[in-house]
Backbone as XML, in Angstrom:
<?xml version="1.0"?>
<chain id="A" units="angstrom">
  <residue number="1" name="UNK">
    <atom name="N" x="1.107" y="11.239" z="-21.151"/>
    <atom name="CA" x="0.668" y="11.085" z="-19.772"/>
    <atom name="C" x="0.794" y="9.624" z="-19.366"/>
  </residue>
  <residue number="2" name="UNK">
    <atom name="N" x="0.666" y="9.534" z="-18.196"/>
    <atom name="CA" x="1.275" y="7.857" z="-17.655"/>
    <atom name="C" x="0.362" y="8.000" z="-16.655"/>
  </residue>
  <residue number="3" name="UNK">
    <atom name="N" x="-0.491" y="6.730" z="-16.410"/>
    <atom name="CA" x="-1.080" y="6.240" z="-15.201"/>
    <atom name="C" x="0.033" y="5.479" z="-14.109"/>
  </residue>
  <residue number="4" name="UNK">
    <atom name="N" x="-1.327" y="5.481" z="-13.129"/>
    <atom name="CA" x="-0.464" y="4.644" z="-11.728"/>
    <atom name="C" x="0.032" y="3.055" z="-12.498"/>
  </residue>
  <residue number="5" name="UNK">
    <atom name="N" x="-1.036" y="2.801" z="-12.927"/>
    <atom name="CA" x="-0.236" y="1.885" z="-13.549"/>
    <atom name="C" x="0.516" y="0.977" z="-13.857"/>
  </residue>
  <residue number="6" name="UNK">
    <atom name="N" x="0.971" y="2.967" z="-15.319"/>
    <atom name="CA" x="2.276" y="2.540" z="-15.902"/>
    <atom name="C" x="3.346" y="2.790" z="-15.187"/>
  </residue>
  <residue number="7" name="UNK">
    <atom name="N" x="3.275" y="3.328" z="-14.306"/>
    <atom name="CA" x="4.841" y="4.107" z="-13.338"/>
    <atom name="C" x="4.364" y="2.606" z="-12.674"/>
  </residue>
  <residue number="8" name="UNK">
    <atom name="N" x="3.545" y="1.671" z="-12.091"/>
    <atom name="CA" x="3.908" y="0.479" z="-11.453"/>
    <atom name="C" x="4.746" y="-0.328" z="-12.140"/>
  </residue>
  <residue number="9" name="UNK">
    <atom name="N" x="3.758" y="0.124" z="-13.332"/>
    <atom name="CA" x="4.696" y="-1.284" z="-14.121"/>
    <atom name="C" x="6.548" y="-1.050" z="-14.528"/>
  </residue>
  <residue number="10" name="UNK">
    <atom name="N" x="6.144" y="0.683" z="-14.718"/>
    <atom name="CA" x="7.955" y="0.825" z="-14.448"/>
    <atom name="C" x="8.877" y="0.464" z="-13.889"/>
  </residue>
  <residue number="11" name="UNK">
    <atom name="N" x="8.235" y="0.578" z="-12.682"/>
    <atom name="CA" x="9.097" y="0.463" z="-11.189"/>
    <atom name="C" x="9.178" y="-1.333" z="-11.408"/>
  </residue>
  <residue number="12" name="UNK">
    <atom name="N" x="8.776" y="-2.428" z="-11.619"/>
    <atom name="CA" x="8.721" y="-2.932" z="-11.975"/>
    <atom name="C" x="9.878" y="-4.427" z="-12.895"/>
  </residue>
  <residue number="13" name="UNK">
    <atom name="N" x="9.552" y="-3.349" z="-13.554"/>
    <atom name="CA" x="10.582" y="-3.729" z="-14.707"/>
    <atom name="C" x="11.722" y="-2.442" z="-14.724"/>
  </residue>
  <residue number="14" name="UNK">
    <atom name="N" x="12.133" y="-2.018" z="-13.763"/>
    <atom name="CA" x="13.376" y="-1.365" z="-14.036"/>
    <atom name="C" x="14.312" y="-1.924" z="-13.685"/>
  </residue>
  <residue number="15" name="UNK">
    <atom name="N" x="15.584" y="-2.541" z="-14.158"/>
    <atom name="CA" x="16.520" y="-3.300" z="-14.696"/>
    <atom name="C" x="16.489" y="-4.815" z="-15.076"/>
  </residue>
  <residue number="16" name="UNK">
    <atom name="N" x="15.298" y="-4.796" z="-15.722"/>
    <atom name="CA" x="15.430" y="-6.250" z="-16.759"/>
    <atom name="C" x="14.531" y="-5.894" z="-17.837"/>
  </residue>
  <residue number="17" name="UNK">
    <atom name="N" x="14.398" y="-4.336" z="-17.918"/>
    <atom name="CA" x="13.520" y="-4.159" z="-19.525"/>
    <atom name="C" x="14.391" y="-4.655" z="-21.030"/>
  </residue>
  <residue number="18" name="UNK">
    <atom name="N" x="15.608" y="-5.213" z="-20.988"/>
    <atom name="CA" x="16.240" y="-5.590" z="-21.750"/>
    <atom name="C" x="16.653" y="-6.744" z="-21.751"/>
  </residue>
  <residue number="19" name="UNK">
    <atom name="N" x="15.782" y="-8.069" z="-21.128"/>
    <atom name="CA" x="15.546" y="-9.125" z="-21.080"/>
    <atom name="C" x="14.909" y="-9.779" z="-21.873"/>
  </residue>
  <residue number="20" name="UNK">
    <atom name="N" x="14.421" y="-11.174" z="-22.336"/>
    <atom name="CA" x="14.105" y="-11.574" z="-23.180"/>
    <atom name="C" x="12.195" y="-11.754" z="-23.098"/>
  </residue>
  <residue number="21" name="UNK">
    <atom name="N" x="11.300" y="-12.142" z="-23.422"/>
    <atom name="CA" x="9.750" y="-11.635" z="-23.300"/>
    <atom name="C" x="9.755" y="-12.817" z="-21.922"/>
  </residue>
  <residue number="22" name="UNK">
    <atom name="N" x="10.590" y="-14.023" z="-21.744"/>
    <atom name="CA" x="10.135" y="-15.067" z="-21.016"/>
    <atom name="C" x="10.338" y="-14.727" z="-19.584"/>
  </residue>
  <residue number="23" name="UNK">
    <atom name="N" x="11.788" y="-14.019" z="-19.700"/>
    <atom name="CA" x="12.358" y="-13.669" z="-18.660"/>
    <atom name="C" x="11.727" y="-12.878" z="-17.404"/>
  </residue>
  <residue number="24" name="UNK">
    <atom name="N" x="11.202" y="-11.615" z="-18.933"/>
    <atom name="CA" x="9.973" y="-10.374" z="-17.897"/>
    <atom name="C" x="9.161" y="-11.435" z="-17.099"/>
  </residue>
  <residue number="25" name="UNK">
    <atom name="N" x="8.106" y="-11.785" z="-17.998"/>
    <atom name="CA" x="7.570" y="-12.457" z="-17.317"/>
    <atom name="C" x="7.792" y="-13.373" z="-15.833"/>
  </residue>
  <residue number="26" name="UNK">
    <atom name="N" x="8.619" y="-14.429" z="-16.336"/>
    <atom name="CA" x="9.128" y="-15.043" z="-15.090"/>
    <atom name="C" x="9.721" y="-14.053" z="-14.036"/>
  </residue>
  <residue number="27" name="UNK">
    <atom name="N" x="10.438" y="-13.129" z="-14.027"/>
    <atom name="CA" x="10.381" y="-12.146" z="-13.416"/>
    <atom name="C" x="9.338" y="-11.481" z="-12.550"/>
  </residue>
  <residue number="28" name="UNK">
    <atom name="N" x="8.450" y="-11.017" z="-13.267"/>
    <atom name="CA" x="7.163" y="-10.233" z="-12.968"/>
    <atom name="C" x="6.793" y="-11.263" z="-11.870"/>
  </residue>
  <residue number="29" name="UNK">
    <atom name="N" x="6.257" y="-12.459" z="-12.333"/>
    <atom name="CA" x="5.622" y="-13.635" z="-11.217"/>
    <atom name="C" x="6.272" y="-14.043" z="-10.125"/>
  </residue>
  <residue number="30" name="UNK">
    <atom name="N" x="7.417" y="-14.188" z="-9.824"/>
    <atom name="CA" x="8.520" y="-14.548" z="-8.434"/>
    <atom name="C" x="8.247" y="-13.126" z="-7.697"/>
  </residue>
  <residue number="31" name="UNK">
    <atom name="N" x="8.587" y="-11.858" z="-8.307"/>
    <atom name="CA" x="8.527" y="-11.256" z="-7.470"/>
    <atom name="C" x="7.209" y="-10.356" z="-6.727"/>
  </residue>
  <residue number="32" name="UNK">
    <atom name="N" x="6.071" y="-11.018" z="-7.860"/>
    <atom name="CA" x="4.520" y="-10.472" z="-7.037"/>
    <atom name="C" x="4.420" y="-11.955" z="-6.288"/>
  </residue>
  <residue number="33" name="UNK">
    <atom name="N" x="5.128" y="-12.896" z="-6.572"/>
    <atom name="CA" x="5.092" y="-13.935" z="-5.529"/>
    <atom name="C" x="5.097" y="-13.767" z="-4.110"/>
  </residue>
  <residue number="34" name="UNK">
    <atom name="N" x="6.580" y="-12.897" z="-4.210"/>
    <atom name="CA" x="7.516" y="-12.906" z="-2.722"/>
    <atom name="C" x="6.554" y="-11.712" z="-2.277"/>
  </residue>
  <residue number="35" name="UNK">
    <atom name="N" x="6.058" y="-10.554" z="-3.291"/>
    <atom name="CA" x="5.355" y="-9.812" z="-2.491"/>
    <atom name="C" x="4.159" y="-10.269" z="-1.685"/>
  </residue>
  <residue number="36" name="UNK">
    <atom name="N" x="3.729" y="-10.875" z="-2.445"/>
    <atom name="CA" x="2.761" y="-11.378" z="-1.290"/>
    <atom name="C" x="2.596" y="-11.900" z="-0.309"/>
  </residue>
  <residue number="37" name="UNK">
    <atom name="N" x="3.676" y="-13.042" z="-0.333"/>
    <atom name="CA" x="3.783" y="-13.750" z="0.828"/>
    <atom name="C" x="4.439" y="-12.477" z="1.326"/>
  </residue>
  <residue number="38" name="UNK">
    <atom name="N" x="5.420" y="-11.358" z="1.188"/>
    <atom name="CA" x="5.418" y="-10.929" z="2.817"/>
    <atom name="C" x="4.399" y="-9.917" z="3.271"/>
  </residue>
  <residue number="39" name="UNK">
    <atom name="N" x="3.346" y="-9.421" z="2.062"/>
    <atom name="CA" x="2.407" y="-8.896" z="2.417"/>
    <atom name="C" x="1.486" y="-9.521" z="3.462"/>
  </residue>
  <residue number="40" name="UNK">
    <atom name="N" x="1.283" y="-11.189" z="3.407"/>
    <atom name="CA" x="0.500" y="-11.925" z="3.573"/>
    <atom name="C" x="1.303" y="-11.989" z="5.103"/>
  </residue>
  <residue number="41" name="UNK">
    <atom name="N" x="2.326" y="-12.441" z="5.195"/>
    <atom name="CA" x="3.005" y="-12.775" z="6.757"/>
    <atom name="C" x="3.184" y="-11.272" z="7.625"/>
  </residue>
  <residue number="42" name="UNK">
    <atom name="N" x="2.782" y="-10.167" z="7.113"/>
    <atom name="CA" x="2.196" y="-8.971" z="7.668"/>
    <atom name="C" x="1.028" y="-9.019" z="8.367"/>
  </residue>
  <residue number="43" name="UNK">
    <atom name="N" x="0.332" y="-9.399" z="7.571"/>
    <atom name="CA" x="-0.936" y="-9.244" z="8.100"/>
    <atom name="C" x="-1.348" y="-10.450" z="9.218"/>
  </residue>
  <residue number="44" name="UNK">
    <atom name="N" x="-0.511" y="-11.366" z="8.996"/>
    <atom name="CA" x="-0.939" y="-12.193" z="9.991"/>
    <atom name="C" x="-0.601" y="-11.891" z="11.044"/>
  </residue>
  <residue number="45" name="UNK">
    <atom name="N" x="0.979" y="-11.249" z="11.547"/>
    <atom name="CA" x="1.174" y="-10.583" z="12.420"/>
    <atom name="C" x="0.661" y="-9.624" z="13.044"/>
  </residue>
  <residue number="46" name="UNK">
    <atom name="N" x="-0.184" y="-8.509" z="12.045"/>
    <atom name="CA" x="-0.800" y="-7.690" z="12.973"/>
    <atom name="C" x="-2.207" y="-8.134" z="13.352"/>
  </residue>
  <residue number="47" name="UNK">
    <atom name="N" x="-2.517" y="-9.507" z="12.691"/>
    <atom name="CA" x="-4.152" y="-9.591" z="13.069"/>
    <atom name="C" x="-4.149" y="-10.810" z="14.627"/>
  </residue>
  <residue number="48" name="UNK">
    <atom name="N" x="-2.648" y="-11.572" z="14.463"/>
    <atom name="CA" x="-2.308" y="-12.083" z="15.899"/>
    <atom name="C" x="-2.278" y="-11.144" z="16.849"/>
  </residue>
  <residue number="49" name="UNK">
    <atom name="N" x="-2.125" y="-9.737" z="16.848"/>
    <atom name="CA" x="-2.081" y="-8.936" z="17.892"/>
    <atom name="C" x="-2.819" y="-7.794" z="17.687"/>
  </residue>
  <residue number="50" name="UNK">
    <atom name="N" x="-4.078" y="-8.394" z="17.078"/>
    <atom name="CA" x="-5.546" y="-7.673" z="17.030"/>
    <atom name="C" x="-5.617" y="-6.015" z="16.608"/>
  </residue>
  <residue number="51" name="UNK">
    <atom name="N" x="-4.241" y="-5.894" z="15.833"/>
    <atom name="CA" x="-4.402" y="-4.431" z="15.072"/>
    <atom name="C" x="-5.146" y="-5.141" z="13.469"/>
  </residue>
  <residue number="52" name="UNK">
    <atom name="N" x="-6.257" y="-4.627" z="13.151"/>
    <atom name="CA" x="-7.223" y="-4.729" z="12.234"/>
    <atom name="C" x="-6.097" y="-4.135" z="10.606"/>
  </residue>
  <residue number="53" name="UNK">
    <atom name="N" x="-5.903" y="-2.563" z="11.179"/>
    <atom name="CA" x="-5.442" y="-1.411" z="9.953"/>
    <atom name="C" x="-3.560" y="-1.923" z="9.954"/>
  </residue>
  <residue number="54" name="UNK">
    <atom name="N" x="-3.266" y="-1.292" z="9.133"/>
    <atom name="CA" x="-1.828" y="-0.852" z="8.927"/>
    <atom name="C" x="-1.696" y="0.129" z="9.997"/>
  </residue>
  <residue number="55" name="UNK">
    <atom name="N" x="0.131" y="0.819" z="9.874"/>
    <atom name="CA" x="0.564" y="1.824" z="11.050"/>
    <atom name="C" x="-0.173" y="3.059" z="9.808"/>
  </residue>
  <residue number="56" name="UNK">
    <atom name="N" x="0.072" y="3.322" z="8.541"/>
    <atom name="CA" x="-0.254" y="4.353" z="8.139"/>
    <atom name="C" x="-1.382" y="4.070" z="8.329"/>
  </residue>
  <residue number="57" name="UNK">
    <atom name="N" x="-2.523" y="3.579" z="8.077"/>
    <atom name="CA" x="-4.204" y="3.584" z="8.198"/>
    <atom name="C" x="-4.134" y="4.338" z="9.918"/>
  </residue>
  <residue number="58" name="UNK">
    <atom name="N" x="-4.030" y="3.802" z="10.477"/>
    <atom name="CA" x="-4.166" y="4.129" z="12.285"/>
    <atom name="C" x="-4.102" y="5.449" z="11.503"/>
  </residue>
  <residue number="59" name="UNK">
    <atom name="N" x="-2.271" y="5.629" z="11.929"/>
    <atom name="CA" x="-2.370" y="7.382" z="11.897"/>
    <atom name="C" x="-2.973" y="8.219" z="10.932"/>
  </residue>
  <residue number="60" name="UNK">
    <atom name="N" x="-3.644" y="8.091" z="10.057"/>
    <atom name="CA" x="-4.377" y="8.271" z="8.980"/>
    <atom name="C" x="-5.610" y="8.769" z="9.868"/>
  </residue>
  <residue number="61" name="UNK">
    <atom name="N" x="-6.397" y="7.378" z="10.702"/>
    <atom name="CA" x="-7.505" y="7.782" z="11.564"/>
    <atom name="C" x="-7.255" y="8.794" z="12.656"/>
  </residue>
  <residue number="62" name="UNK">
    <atom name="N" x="-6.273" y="8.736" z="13.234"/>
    <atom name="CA" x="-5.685" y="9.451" z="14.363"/>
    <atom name="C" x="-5.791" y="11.007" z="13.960"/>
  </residue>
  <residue number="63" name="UNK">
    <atom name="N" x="-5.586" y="10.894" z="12.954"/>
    <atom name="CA" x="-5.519" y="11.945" z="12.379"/>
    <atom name="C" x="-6.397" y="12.963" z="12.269"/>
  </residue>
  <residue number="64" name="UNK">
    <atom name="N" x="-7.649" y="12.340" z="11.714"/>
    <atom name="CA" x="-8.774" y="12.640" z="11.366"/>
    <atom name="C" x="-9.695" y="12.293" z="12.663"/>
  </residue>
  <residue number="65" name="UNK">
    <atom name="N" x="-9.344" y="11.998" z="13.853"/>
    <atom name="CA" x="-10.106" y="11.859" z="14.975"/>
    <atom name="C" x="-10.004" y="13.250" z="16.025"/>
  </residue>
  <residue number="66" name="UNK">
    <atom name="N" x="-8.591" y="13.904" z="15.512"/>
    <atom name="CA" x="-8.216" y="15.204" z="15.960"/>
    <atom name="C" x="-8.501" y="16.503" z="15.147"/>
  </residue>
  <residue number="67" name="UNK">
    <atom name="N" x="-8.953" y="16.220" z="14.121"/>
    <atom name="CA" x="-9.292" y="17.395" z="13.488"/>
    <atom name="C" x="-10.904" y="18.020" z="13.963"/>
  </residue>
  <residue number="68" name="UNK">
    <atom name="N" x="-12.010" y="17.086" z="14.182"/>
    <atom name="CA" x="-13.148" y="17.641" z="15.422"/>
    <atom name="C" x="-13.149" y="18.182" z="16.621"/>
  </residue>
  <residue number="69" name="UNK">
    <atom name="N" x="-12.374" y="18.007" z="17.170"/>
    <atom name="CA" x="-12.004" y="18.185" z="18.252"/>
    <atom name="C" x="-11.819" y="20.141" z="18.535"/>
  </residue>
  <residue number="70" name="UNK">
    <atom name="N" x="-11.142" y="20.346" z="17.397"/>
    <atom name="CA" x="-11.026" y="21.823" z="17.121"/>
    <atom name="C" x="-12.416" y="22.480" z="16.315"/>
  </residue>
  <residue number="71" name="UNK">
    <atom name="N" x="-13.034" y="21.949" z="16.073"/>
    <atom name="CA" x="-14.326" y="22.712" z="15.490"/>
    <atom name="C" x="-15.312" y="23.185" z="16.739"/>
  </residue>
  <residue number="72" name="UNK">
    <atom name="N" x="-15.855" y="24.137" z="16.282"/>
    <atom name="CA" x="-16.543" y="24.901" z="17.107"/>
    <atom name="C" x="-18.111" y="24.980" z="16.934"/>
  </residue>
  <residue number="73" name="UNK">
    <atom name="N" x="-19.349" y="24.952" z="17.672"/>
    <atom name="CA" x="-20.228" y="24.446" z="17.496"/>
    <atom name="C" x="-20.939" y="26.132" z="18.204"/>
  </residue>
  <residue number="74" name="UNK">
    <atom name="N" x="-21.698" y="26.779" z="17.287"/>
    <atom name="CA" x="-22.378" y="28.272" z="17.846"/>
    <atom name="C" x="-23.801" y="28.368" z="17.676"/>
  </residue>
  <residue number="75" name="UNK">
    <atom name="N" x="-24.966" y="28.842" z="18.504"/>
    <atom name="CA" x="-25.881" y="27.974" z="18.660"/>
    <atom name="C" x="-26.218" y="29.517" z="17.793"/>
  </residue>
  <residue number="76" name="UNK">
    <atom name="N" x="-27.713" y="29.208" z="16.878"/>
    <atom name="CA" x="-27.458" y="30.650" z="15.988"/>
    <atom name="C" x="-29.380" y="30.888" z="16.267"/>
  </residue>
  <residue number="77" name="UNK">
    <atom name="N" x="-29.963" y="31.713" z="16.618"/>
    <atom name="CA" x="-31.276" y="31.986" z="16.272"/>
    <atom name="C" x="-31.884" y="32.189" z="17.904"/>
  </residue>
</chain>
């Protein structure tokens, strides 16, 4: 069995698992580097234009803001 993880760490290291131990590494770090910074220059963009969530979070809520809407309320006694 494999956790989230290990399939991260797969995805990961898929095409330099046959690199040398320094390499992974240096590897691994540049590119949770770059992720971040464009994670990071994301968020600044959407918090300059006062969206709080991500597009999936919204529609996520959107989502779940329409599912009440259809429930039915029956007064009983």
């Amino acid at each position: 069995m494999t956790s989230n993880l290990a399939e991260s760490m797969n995805n990961v290291f898929k095409g330099i698992r046959n690199l040398p131990k320094i390499a992974l590494v240096k590897s691994t770090y540049y590119r949770l580097a770059s992720l971040f910074a464009e994670r990071g220059e994301n968020t600044n963009i959407r918090l300059k234009t006062n969206q709080a969530y991500t597009k999936h979070c919204m529609n996520t809520l959107k989502a779940e803001v329409i599912k009440p809407q259809t429930h039915e309320v029956n007064q009983f006694d």
